[in-house]
MOPAC internal coordinates of N, CA, C and O (Angstrom, degrees):
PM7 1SCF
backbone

  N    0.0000 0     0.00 0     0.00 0    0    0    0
  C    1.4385 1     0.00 0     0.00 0    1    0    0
  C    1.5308 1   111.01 1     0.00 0    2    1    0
  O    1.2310 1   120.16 1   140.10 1    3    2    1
  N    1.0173 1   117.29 1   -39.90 1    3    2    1
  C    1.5836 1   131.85 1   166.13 1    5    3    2
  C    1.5431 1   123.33 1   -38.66 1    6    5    3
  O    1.2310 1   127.06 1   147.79 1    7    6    5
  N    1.2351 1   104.03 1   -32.21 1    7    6    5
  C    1.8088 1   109.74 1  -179.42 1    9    7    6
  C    1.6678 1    96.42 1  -102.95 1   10    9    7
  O    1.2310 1   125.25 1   134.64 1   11   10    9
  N    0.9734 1   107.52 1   -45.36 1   11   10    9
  C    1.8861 1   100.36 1   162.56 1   13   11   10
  C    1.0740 1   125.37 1   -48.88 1   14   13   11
  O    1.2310 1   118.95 1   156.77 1   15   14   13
  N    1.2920 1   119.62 1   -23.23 1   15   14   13
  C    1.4937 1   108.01 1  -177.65 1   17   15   14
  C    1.4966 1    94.74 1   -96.24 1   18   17   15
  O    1.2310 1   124.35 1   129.73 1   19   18   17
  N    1.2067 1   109.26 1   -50.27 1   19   18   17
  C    2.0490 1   115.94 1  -166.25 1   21   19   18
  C    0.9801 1   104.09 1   -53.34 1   22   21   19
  O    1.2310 1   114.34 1   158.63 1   23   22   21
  N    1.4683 1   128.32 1   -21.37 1   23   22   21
  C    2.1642 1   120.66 1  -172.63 1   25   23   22
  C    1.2757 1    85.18 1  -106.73 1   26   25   23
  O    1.2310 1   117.57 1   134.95 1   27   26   25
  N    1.5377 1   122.23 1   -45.05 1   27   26   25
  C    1.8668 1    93.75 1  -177.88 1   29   27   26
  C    1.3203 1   118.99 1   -49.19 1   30   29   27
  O    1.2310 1   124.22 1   145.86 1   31   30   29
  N    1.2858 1   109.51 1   -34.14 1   31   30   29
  C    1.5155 1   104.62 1  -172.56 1   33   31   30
  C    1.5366 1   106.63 1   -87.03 1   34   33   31
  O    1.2310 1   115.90 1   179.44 1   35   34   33
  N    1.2445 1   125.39 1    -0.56 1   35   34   33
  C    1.6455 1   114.06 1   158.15 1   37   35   34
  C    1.6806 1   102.67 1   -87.68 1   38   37   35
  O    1.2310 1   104.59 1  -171.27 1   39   38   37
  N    1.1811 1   146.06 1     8.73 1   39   38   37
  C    0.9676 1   153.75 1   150.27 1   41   39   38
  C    1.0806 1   124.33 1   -81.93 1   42   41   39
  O    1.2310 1   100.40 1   122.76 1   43   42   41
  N    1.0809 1   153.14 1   -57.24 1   43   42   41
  C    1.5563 1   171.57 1  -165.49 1   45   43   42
  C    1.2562 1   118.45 1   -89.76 1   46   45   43
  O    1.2310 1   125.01 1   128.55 1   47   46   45
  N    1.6414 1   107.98 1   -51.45 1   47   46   45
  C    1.6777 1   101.85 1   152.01 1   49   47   46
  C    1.5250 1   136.79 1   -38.62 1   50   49   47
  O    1.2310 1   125.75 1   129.24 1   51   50   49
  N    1.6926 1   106.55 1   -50.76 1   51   50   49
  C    1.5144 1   112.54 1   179.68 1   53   51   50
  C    1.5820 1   117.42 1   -62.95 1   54   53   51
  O    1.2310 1   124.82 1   157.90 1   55   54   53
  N    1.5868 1   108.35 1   -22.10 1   55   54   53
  C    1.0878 1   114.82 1  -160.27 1   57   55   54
  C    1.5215 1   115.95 1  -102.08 1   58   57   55
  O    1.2310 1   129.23 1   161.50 1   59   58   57
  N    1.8062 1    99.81 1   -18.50 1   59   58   57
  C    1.5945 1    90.79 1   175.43 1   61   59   58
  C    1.3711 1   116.96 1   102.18 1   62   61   59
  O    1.2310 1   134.36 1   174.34 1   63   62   61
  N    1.9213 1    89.82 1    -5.66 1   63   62   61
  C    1.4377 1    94.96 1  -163.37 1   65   63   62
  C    1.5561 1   107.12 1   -96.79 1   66   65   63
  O    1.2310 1   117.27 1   -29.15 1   67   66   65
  N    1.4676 1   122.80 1   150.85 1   67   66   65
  C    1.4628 1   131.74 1  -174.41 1   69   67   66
  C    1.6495 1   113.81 1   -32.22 1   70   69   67
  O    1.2310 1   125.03 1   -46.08 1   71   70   69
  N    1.1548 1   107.95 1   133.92 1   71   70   69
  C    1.7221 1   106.77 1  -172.63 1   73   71   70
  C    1.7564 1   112.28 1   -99.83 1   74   73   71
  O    1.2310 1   120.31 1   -46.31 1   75   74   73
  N    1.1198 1   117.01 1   133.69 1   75   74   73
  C    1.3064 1   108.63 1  -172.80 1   77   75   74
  C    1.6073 1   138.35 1   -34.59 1   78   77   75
  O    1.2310 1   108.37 1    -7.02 1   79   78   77
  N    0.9695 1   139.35 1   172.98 1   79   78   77
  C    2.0023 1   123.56 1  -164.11 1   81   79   78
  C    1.7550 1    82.28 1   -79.95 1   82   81   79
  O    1.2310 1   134.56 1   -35.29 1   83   82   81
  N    1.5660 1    89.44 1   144.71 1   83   82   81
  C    1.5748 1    89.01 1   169.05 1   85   83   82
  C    1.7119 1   122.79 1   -68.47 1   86   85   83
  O    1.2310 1   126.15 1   176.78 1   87   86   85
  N    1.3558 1   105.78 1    -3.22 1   87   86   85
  C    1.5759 1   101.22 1   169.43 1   89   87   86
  C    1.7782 1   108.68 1   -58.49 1   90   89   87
  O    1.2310 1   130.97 1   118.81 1   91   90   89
  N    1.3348 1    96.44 1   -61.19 1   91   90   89
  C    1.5190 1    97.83 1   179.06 1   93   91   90
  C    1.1246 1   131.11 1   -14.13 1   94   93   91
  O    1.2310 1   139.63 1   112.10 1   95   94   93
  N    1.4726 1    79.54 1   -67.90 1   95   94   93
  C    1.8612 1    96.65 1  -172.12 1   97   95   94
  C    1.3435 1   108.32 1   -87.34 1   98   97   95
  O    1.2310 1   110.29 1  -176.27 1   99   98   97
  N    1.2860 1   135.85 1     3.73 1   99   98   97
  C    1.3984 1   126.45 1   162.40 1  101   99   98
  C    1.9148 1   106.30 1   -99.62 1  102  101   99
  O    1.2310 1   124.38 1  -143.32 1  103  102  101
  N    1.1749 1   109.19 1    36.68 1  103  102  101
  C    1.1983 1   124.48 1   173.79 1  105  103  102
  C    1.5231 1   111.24 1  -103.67 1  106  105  103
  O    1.2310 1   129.56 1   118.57 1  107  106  105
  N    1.6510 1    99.18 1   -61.43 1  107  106  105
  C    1.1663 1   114.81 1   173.18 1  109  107  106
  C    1.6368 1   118.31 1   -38.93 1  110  109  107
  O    1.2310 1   134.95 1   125.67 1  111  110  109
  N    1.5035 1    88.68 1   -54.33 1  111  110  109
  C    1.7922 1    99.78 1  -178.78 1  113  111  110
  C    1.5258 1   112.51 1   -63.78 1  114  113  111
  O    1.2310 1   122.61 1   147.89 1  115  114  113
  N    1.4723 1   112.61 1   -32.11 1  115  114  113
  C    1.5144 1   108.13 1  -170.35 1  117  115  114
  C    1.8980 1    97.57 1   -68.58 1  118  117  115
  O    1.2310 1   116.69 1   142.83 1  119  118  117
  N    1.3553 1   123.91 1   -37.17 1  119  118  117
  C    1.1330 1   117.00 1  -175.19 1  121  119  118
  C    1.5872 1   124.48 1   -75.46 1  122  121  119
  O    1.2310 1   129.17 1   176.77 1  123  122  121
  N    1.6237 1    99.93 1    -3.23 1  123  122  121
  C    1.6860 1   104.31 1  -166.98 1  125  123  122
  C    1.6011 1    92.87 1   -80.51 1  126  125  123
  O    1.2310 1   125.69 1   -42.02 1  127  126  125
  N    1.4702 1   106.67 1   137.98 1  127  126  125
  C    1.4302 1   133.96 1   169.01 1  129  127  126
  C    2.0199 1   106.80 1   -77.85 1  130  129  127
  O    1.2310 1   119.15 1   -22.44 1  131  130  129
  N    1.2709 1   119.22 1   157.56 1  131  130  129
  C    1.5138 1   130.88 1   157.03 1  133  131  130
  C    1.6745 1    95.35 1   -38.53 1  134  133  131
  O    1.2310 1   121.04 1   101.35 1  135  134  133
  N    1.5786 1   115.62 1   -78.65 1  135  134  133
  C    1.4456 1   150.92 1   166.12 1  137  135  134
  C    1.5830 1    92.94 1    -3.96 1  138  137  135
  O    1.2310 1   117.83 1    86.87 1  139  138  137
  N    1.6116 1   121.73 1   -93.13 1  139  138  137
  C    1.1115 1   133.23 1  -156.52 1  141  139  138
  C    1.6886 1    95.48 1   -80.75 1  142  141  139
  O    1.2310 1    97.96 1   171.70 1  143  142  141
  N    1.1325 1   156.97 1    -8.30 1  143  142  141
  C    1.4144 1   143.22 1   160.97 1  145  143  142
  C    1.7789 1   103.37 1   -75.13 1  146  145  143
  O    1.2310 1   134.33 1   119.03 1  147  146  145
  N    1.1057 1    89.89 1   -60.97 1  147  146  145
  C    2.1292 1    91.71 1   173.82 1  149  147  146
  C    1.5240 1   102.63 1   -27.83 1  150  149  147
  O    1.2310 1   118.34 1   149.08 1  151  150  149
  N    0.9221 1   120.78 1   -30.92 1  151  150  149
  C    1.7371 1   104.39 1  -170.72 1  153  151  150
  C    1.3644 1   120.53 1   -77.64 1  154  153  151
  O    1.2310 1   122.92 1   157.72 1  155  154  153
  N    1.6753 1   112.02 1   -22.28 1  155  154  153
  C    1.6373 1    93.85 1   177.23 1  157  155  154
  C    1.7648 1    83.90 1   -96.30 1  158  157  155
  O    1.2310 1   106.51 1   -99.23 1  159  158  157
  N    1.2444 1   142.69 1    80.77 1  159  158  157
  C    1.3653 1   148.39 1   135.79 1  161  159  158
  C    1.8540 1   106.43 1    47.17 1  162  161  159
  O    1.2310 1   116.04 1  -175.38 1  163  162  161
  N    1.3767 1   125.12 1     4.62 1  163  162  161
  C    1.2185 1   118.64 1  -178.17 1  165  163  162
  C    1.2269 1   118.71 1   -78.48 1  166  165  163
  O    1.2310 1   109.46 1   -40.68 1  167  166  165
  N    1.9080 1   137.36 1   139.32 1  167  166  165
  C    0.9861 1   134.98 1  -176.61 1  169  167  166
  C    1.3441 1    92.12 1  -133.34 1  170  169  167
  O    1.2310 1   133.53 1   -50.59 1  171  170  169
  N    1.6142 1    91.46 1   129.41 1  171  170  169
  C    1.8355 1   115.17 1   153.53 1  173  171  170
  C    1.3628 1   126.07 1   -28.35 1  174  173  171
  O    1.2310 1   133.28 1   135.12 1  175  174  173
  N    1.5785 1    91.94 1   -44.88 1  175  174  173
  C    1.6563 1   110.29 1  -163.71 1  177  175  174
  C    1.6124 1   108.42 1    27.84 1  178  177  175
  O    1.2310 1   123.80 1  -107.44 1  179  178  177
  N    1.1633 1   110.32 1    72.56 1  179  178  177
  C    1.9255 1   124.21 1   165.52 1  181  179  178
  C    1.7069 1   116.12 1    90.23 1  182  181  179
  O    1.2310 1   136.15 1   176.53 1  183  182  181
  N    1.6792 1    86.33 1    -3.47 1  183  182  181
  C    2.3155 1    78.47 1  -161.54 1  185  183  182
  C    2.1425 1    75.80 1   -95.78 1  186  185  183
  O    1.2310 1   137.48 1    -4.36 1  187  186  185
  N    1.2923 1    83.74 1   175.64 1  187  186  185
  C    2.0407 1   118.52 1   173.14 1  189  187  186
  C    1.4523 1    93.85 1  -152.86 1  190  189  187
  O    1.2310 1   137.97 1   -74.44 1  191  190  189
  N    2.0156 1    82.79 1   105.56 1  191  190  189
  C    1.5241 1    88.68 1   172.55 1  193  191  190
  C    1.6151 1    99.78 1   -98.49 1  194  193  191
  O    1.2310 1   128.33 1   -35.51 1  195  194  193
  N    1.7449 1   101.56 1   144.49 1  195  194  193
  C    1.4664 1   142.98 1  -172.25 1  197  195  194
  C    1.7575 1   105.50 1   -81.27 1  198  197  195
  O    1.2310 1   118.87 1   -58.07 1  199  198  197
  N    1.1696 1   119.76 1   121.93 1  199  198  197
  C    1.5598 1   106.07 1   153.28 1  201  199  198
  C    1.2333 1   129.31 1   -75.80 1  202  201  199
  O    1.2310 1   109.79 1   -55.00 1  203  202  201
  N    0.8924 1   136.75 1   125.00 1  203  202  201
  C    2.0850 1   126.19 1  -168.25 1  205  203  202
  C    1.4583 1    99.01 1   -77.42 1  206  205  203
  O    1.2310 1   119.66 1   161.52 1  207  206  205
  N    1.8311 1   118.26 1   -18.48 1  207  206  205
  C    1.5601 1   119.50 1  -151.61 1  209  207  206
  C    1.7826 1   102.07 1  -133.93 1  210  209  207
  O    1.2310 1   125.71 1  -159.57 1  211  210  209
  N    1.3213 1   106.64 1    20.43 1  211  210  209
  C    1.2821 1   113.44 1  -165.55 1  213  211  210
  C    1.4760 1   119.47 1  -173.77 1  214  213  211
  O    1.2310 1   122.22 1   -59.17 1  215  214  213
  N    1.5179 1   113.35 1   120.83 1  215  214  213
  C    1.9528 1   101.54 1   163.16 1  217  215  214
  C    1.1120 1   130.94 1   -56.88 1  218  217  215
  O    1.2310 1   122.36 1  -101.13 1  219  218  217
  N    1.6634 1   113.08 1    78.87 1  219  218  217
  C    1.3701 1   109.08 1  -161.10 1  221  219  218
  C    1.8137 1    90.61 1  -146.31 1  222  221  219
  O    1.2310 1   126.16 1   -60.42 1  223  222  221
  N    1.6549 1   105.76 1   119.58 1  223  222  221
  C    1.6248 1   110.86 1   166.69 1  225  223  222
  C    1.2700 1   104.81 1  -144.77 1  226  225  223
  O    1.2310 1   121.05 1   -54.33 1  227  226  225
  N    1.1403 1   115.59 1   125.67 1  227  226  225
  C    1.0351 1   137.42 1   156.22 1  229  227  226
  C    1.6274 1   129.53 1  -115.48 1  230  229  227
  O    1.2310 1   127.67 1   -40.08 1  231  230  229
  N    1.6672 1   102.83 1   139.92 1  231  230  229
  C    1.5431 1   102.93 1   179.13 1  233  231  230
  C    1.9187 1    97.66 1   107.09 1  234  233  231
  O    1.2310 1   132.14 1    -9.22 1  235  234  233
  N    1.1449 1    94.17 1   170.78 1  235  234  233
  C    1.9417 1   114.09 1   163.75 1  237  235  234
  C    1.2751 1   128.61 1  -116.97 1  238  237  235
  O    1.2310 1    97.47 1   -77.85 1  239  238  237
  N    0.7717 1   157.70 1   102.15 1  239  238  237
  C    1.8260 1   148.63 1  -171.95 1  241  239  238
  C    1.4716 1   111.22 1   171.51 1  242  241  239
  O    1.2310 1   138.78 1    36.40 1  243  242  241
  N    1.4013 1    81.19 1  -143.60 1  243  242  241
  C    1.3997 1   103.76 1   169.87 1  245  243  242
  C    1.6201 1   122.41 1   -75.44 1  246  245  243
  O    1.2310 1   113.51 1   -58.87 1  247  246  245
  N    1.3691 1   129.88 1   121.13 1  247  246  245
  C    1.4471 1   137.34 1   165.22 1  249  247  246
  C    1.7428 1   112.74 1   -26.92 1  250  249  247
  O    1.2310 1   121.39 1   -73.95 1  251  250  249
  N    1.1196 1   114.94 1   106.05 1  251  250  249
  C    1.4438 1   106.05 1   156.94 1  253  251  250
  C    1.6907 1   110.61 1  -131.30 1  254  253  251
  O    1.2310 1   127.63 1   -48.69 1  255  254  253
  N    1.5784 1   102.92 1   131.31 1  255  254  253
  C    1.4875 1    93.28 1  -151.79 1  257  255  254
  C    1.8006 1    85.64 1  -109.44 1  258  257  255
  O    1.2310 1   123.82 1   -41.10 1  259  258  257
  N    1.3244 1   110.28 1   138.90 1  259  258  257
  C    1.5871 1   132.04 1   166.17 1  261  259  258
  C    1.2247 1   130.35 1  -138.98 1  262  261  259
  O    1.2310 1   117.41 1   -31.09 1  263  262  261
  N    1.6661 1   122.53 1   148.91 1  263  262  261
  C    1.4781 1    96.11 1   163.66 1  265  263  262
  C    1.5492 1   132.41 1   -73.76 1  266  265  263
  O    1.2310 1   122.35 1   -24.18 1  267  266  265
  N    1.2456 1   113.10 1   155.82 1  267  266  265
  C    1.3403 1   124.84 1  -169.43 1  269  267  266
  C    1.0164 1   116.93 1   -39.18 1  270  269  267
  O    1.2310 1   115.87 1   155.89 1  271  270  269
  N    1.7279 1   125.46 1   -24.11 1  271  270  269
  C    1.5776 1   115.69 1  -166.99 1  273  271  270
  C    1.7640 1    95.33 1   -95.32 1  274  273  271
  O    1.2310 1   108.35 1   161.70 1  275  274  273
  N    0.8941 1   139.39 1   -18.30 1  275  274  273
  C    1.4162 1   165.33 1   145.80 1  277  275  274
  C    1.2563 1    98.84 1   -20.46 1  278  277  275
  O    1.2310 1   126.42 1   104.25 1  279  278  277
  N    1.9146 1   105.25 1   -75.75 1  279  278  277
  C    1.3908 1    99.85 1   177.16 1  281  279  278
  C    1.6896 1   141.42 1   -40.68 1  282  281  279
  O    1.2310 1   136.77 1   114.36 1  283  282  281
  N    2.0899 1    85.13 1   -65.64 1  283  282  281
  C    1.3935 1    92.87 1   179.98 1  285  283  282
  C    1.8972 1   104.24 1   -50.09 1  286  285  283
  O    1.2310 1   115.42 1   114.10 1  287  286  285
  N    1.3878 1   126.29 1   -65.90 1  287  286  285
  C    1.4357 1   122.72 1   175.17 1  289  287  286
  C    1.4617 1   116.42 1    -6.02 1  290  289  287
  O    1.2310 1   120.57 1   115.63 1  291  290  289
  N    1.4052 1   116.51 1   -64.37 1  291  290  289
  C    1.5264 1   125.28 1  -164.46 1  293  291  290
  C    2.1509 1   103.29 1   -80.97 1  294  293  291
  O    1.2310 1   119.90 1   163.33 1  295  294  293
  N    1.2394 1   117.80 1   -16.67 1  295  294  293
  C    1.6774 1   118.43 1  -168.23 1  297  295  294
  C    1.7256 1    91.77 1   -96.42 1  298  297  295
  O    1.2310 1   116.91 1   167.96 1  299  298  297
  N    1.6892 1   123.48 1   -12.04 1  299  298  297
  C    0.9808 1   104.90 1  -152.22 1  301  299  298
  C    1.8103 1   100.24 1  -107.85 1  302  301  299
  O    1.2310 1   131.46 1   168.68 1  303  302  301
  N    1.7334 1    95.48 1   -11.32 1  303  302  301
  C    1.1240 1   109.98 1  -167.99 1  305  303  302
  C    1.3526 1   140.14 1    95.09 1  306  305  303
  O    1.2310 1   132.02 1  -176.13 1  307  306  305
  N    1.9002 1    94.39 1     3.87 1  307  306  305
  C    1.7745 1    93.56 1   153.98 1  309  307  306
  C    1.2079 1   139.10 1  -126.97 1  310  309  307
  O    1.2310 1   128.99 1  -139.14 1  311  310  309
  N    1.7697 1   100.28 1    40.86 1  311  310  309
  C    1.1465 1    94.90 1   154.01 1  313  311  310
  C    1.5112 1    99.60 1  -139.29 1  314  313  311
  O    1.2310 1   118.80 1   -18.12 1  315  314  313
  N    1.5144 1   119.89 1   161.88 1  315  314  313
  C    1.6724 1   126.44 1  -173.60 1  317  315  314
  C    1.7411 1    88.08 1   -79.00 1  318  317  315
  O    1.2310 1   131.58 1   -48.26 1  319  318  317
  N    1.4773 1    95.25 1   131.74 1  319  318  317
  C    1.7536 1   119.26 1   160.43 1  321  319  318
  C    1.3453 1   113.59 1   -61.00 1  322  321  319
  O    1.2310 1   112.14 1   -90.14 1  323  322  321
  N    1.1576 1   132.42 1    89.86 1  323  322  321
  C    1.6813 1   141.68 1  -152.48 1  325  323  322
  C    1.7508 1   101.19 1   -71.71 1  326  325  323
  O    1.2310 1   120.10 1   180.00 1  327  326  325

């Protein structure tokens, strides 16, 4: 379910098109390991990003609050950590 959601959303993003229910994708996240996020090379460096639409935190720091598809986007490596 994990690669279904991560390519839909390189699909659906470009297009504008509706992004999956944030349950979904805070599924994905509930199952992501330290292990399996380390691989697309992204670091927190101090923030814990917040879901606004989901029980979903990840990281230590500083609060940065987004929606969930936001999240997975930026842990997975396509989108820049602003």
């Amino acid at each position: 379910m994990s690669h279904d959601t991560i390519h839909g959303l390189d699909v659906t993003e470009p297009l504008g098109l509706p992004s999956p229910p944030a349950e979904r994708v805070a599924l994905v996240l509930e199952s992501a390991n330290e292990r399996s996020l380390s691989y697309f090379g992204v670091d927190l460096g101090g923030m814990q990003l917040r879901a606004t639409d989901a029980d979903i935190r990840l990281g230590e720091g500083e609060p940065v609050e987004l929606p969930v598809k936001d999240i997975l986007l930026i842990v997975t490596g396509r989108r820049p950590l602003g």
